[in-house]
C-alpha positions as YAML, in Angstrom:
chain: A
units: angstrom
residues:
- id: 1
  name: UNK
  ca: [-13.01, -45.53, -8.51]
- id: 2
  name: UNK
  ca: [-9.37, -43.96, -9.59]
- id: 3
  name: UNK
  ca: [-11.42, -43.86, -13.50]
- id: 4
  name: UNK
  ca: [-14.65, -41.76, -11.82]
- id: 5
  name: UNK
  ca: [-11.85, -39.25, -10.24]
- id: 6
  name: UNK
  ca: [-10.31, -39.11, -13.30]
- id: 7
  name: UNK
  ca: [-13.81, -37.98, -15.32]
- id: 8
  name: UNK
  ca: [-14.37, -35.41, -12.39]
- id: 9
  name: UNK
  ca: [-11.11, -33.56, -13.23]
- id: 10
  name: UNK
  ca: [-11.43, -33.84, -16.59]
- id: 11
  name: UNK
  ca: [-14.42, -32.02, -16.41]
- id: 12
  name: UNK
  ca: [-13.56, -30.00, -14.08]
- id: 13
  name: UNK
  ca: [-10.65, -28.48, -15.98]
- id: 14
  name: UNK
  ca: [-13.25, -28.25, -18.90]
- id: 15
  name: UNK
  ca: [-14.85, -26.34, -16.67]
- id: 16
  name: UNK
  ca: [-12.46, -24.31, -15.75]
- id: 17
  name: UNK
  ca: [-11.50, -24.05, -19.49]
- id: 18
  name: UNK
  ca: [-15.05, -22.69, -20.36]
- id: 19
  name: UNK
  ca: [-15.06, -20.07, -17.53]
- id: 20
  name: UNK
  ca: [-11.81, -18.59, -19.04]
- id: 21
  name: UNK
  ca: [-12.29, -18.44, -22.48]
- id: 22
  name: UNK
  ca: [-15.81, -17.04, -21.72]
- id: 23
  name: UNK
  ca: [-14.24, -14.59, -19.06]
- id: 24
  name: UNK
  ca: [-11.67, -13.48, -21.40]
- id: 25
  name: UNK
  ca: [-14.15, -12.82, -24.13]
- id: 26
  name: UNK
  ca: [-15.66, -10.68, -21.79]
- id: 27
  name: UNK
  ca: [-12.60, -9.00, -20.45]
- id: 28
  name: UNK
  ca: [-11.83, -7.51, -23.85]
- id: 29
  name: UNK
  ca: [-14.96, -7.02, -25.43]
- id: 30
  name: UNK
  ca: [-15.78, -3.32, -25.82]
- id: 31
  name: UNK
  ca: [-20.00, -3.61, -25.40]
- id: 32
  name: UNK
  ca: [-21.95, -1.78, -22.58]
- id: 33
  name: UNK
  ca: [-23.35, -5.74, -22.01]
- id: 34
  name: UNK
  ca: [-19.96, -6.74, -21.44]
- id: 35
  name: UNK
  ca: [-19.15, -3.49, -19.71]
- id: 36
  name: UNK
  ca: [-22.40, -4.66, -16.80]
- id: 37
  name: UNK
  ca: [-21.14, -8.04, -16.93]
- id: 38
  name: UNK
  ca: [-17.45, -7.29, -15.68]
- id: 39
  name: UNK
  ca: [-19.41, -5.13, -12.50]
- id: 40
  name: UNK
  ca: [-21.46, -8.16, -12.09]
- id: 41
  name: UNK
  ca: [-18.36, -10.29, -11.56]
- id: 42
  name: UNK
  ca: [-16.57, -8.10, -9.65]
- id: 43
  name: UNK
  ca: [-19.76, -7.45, -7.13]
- id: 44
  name: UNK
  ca: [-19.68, -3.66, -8.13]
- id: 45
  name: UNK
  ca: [-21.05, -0.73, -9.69]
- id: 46
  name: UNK
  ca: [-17.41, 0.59, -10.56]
- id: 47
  name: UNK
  ca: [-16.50, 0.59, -13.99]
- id: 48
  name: UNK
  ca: [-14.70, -1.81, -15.21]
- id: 49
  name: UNK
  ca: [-13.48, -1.23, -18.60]
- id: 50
  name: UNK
  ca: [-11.98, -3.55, -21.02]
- id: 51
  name: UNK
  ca: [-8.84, -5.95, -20.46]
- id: 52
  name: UNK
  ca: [-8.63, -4.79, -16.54]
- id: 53
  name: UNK
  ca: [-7.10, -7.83, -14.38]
- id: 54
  name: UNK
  ca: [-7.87, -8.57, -10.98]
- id: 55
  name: UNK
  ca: [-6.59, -11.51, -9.23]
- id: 56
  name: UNK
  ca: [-8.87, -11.84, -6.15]
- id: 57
  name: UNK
  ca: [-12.51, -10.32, -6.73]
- id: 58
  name: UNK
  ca: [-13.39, -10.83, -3.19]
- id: 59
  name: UNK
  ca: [-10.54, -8.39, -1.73]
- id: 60
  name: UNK
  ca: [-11.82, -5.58, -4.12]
- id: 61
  name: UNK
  ca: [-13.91, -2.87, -2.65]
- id: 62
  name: UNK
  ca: [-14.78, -0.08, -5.06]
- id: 63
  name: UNK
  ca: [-17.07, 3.09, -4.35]
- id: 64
  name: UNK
  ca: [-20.01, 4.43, -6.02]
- id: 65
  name: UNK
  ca: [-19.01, 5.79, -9.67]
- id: 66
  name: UNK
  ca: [-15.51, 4.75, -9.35]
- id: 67
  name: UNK
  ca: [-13.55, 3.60, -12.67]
- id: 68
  name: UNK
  ca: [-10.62, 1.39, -14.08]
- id: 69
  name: UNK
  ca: [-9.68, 2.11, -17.22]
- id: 70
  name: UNK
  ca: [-8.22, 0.18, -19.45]
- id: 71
  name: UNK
  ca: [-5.72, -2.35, -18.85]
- id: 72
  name: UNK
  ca: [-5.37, -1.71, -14.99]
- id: 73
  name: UNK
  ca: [-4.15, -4.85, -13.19]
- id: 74
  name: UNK
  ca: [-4.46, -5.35, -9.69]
- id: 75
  name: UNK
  ca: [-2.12, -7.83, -8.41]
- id: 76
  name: UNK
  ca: [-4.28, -8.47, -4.61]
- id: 77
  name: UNK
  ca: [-4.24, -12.26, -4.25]
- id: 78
  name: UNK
  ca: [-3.73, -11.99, -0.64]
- id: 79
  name: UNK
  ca: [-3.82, -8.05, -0.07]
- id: 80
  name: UNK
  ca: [-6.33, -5.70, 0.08]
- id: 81
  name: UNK
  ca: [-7.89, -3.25, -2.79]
- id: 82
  name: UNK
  ca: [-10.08, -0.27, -1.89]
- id: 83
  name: UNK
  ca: [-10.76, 2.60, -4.03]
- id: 84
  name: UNK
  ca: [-13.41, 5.47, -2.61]
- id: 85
  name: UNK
  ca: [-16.00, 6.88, -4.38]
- id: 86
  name: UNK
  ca: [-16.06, 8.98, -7.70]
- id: 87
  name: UNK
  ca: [-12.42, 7.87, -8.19]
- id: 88
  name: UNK
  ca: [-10.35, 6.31, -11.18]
- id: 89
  name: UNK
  ca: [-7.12, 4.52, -12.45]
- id: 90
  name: UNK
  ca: [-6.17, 5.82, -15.62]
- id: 91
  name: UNK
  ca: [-5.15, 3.36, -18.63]
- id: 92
  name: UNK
  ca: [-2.44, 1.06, -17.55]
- id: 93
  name: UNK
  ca: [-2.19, 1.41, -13.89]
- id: 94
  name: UNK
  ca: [-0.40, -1.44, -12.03]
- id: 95
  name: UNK
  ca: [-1.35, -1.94, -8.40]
- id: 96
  name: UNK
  ca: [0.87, -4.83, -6.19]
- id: 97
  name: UNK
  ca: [-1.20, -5.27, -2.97]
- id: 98
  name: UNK
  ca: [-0.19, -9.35, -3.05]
- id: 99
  name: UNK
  ca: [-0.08, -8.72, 0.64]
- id: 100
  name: UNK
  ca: [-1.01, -5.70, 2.63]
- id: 101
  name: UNK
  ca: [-3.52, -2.72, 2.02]
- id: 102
  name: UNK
  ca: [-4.21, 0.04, -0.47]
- id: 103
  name: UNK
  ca: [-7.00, 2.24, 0.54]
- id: 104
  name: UNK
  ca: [-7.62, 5.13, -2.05]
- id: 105
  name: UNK
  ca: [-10.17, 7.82, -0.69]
- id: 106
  name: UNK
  ca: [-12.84, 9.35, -2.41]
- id: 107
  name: UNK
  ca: [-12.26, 12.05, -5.16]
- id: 108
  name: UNK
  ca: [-9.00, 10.64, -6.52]
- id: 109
  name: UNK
  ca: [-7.65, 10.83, -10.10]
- id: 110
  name: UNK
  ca: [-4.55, 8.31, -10.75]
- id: 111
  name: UNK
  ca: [-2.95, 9.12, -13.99]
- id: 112
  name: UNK
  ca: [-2.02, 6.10, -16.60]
- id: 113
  name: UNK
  ca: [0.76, 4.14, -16.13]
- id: 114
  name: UNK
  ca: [1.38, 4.99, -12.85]
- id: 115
  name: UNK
  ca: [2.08, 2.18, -10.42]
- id: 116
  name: UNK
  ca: [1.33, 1.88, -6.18]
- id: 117
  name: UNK
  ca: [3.50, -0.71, -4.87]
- id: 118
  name: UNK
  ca: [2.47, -2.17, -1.30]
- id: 119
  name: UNK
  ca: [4.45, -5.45, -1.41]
- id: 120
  name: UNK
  ca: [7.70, -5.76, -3.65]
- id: 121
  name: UNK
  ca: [11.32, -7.01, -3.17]
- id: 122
  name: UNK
  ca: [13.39, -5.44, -0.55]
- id: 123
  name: UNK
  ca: [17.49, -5.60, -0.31]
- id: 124
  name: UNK
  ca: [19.07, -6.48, 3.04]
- id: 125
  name: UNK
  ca: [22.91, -6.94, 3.94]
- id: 126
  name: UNK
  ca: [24.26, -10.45, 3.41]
- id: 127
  name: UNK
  ca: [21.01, -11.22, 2.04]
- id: 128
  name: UNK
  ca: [19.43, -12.40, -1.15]
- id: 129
  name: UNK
  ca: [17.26, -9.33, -2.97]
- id: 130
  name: UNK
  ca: [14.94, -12.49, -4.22]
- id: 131
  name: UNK
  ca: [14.57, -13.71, -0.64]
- id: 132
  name: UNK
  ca: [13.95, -10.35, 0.78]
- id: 133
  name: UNK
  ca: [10.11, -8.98, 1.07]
- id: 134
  name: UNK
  ca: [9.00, -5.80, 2.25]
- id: 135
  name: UNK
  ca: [5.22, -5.24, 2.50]
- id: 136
  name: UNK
  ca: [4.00, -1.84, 4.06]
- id: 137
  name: UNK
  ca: [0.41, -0.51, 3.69]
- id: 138
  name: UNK
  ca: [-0.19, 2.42, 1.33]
- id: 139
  name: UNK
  ca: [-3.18, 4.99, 2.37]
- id: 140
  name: UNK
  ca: [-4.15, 8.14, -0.69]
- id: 141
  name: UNK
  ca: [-6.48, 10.49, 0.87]
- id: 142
  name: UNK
  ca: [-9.78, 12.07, -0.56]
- id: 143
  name: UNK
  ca: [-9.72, 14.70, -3.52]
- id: 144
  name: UNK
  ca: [-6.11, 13.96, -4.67]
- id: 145
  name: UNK
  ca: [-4.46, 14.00, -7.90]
- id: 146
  name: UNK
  ca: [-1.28, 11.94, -8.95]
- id: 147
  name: UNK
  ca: [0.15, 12.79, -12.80]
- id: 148
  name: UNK
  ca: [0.82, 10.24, -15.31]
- id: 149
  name: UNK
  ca: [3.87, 7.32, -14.49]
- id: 150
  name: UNK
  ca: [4.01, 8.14, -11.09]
- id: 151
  name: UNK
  ca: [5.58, 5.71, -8.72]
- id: 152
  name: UNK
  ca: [3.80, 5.22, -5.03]
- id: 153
  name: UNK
  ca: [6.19, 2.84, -3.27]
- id: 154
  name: UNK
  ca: [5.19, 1.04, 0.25]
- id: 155
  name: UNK
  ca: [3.92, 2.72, 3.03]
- id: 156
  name: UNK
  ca: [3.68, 5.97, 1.41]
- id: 157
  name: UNK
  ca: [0.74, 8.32, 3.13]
- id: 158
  name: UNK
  ca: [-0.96, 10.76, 0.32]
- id: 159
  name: UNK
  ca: [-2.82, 13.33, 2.63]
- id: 160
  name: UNK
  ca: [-6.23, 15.11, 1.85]
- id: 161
  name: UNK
  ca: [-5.83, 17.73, -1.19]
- id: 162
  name: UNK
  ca: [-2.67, 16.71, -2.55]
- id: 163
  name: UNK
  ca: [-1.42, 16.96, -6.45]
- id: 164
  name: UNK
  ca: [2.03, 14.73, -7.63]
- id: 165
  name: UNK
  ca: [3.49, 15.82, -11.24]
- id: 166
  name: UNK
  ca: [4.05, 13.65, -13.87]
- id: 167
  name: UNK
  ca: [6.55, 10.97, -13.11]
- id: 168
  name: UNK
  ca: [7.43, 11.57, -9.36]
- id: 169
  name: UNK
  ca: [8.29, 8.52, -6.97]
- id: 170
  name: UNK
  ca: [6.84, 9.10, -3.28]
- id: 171
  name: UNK
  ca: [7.83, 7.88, -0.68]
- id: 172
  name: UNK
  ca: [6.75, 8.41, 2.92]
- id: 173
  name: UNK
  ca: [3.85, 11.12, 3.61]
- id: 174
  name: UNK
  ca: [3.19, 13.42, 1.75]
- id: 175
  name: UNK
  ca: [1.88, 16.66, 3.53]
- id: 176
  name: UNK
  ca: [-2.14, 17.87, 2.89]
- id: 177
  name: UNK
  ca: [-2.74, 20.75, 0.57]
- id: 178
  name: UNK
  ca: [0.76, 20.46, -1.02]
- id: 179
  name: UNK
  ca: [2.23, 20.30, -4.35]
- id: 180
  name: UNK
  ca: [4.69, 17.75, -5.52]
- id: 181
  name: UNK
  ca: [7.27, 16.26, -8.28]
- id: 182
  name: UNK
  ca: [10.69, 14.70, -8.30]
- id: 183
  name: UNK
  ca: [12.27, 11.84, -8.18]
- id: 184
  name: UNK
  ca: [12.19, 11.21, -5.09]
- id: 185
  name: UNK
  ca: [9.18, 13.83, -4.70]
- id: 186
  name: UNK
  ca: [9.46, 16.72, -3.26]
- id: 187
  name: UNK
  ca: [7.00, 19.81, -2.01]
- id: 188
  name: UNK
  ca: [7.27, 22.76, -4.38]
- id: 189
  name: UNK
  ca: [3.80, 24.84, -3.12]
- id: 190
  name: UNK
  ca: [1.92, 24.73, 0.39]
- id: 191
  name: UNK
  ca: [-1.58, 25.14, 0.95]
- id: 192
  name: UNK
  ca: [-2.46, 25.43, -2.48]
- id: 193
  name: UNK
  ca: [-6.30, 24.12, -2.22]
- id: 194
  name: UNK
  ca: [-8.62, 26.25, -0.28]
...
């Protein structure tokens, strides 16, 4: 009996070893048959360019000609991922939803290297920073626009017709047809988009 187990897991991690070199071949390989095999994975007809990581394909939700370009990673083992349709995550975007919920709207350009943080460490007096958790839902509106390296930190509120300059960190809401940049952001224009 304990030798028949011991077949099953060896196959299984061959198994398992197949799937991933197969899936990784995949991940990086620049074809348009690779390209419609990533959407087939991932249940979608977003675009999924090459070397983009998602931990959990079944809490991803992505809307009709939606994109993520290369080398996104979406970290949503637990959390949810939703991005609207006709949106996009620029080169190198890095999205921590471990636990909680992102919901991007519809129209929405996200800039590389910019990062949306839902669940991350948190500091607390008398406490441990690696002990400490904070994990706050994060909600971007339709038709917004958020510059390159741009920080979105947890529970930050991006309302309808917003635009965020190159390298800002918001947190909190963020009012509709505004401008904004900083570190932390701030509003520079008002009702801007008509």
């Amino acid at each position: 009996m304990f030798n028949l187990i011991k077949k099953i897991l060896n196959i299984s991690l061959l198994l398992d070893f197949i799937w991933g070199f197969f899936f990784g071949f995949i991940r990086s390989n620049h074809s348009r048959l690779a390209s419609c095999i990533r959407s087939k994975i991932y249940k979608t007809d977003c675009l999924i360019d090459t070397d983009v990581f998602i931990t959990n394909k079944n809490n991803f939700k992505a809307g009709h000609k939606s994109c993520l370009y290369h080398s996104c990673y979406i970290l949503n083992t637990n959390g949810i991922f939703k991005i609207g349709n006709n949106s996009h995550l620029a080169s190198y975007c890095y999205v921590n939803v471990c636990y909680g919920n992102i919901v991007i709207g519809n129209d929405v350009a996200i800039g590389p290297g910019s990062k949306i943080i839902a669940y991350s460490n948190h500091y607390h007096f008398g406490k441990k920073i690696t002990e400490e958790r904070i994990t706050k839902d994060i909600v971007i509106k339709d038709n917004v626009f958020i510059g390159a390296n741009c920080t979105i930190l947890p529970g930050s509120i991006i309302n309808e017709n917003v635009v965020v300059g190159a390298g800002a960190v918001v947190k909190g809401e963020l009012e509709a047809n505004s401008i904004y940049v900083g570190i932390p952001s701030q509003k520079i224009k008002s009702n801007w988009y008509e």
